[in-house]
N, C-alpha and C positions, 0 to 999 in steps of 0.2 A: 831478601826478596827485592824485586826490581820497582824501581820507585817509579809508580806510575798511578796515577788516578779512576777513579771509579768513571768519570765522563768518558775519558780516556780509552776506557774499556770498553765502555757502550759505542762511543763512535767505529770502532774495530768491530765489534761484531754489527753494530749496524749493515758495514760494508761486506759482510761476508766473510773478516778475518780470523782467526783462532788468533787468542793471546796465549803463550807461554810463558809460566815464572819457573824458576829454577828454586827450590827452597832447599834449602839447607840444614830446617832444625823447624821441628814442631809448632815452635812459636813463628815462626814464615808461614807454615801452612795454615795454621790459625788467624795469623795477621790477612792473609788473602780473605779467606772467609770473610772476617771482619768487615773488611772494604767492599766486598760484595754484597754483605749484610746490611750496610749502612747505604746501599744504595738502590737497594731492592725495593719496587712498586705494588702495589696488589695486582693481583693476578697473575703476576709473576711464577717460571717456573722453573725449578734449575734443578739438574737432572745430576747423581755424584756416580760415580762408577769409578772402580781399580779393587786389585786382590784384595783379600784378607791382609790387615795389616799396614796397609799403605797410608793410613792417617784423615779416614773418611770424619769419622767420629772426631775427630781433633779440628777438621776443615767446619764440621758441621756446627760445634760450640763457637768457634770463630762468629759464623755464619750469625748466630743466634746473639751473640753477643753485637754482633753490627745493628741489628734491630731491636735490641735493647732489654730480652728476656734477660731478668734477673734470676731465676734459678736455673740450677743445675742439669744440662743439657745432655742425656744418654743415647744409644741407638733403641730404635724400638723394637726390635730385632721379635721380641713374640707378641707385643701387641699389632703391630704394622706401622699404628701409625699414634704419635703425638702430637697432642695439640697446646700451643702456648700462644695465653693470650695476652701476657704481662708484658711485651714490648710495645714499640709500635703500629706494629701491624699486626693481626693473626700471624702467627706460624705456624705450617701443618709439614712433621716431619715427619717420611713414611722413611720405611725401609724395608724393602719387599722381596728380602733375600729367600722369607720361607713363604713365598707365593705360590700357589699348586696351581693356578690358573690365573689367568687374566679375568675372568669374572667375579675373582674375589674381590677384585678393586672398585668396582661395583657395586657388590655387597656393601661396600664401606663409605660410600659417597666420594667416592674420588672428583669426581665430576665438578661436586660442588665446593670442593677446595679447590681444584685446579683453576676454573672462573672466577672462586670468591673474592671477598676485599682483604686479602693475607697474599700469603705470601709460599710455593711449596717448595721444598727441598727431598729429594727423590733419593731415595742411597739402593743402590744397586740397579737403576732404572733399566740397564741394560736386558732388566728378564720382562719388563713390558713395555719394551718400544713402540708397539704396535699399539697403545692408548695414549701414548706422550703428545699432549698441545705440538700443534705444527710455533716454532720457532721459539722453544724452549732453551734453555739457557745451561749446554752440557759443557759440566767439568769430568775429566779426569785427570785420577794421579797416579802415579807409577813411579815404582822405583828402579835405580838403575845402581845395583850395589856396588859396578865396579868405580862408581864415585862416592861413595860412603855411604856408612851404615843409616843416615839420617837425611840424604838426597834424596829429592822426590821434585818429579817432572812435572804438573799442574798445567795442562791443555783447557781451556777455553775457550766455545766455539758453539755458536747457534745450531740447533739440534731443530733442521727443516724438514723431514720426512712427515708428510701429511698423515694423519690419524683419523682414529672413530672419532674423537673428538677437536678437530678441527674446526674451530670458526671462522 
């Protein structure tokens, strides 16, 4: 992974730019989370997208371990969403692969994680754009096998598409 700073990062996407990391190995993609964990503010909200497989759940413990949850980080993949309060912040981490509708987010106080004093991590956000806080904090990863079996692209980039819930 490319050796660059959490400020670093934010002054980029301040400006409008996507950061790129090139990761090489599980523990890169992890390591990024990390550093985005450990820099992460309440209210904060950072949206994960890419295939099946791509290394969501690996970014997302990263992620969790940067704000300092001690246990063992899964996808929430049939409850929606997890909550951990043993770090520094709240963490509220959904994963809204088996979402039937956008009102089920609703149902579940989205709302009030999205605004609370934690922190959210979003895995699969791309099936509810349409409720995602205007300048939300989108990763995606991708892999590109004909550089190896363990290469993944890592885009990062302010997620501005005005929402319901826009402040």
């Amino acid at each position: 992974m490319e050796n660059i700073t959490a400020r670093e990062i934010q002054a980029k996407l301040n400006i409008g730019e996507a950061v790129v990391w090139e990761s090489e190995s599980p523990e890169d993609t992890a390591a990024l989370g990390t550093l985005l964990g450990g820099a992460a503010v309440p209210g904060q909200v950072y949206t994960l997208t890419g295939d099946l497989g791509v290394g969501k759940t690996v970014f997302t413990q990263g992620f969790a371990k940067g704000l300092g949850v001690k246990g063992h980080v899964n996808s929430p993949t049939f409850t929606i969403l997890q909550i951990y309060e043993d770090g520094r912040l709240p963490f509220y981490h959904f994963d809204v692969y088996r979402i039937a509708d956008v009102e089920e987010m609703e149902e579940i106080g989205c709302e009030d994680c999205f605004y609370g004093t934690g922190v959210c991590l979003i895995e699969w956000a791309n099936l509810i754009e349409e409720i995602l806080p205007e300048n939300s904090v989108q990763v995606t990863i991708e892999k590109e096998p004909e550089k190896g079996f363990d290469y993944r692209r890592i885009s990062v980039k302010r997620f501005s598409k005005r929402s319901k819930y826009a402040r």
